[in-house]
C-alpha positions, 0 to 999 in steps of 0.5 A: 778576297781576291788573292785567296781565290788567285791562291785557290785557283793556283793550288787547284791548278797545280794539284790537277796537273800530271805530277811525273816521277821521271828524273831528268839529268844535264851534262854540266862542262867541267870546271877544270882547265889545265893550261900549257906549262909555264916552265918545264915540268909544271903545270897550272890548274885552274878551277873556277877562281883558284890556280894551281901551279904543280910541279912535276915530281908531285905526288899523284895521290896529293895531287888528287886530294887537292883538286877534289877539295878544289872541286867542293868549293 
C-alpha cells in the first residue's frame, strides 16, 4: 500500500509542476576530422570508427554522398 501512495504523490508532483514548451538546443562537436595527407593528394577522413583515405581526383559529389551516409551510422 505504500508504494501506491509514493506512485500517487509522485504523479501529483509531476502534474502540478510547471510544464514549459520552450525548446532547448546543444551545439554537439562535429564528428568529422580530417587528418594531414599521407601521401600527396590523398587525404584520410575519419568519422567515428570508419577512415576514408581519398584520392585527389575524387569526384565532389561522390565524395559528398559517402561522408552523409558515414554521418547516418
Amino acid at each position: 500500500m505504500a508504494r501506491l501512495y509514493y506512485w500517487l504523490r509522485k504523479i501529483r508532483e509531476y502534474i502540478t509542476q510547471p510544464q514549459t514548451t520552450e525548446t532547448e538546443f546543444v551545439q554537439l562537436p562535429s564528428p568529422m576530422e580530417v587528418s594531414a595527407p599521407t601521401n600527396p593528394g590523398t587525404i584520410t577522413i575519419h568519422i567515428g570508427g570508419v577512415a576514408v583515405e581519398v584520392e585527389g581526383n575524387v569526384n565532389r559529389a561522390s565524395l559528398k554522398n559517402v561522408l552523409k551516409v558515414l554521418q547516418e551510422m
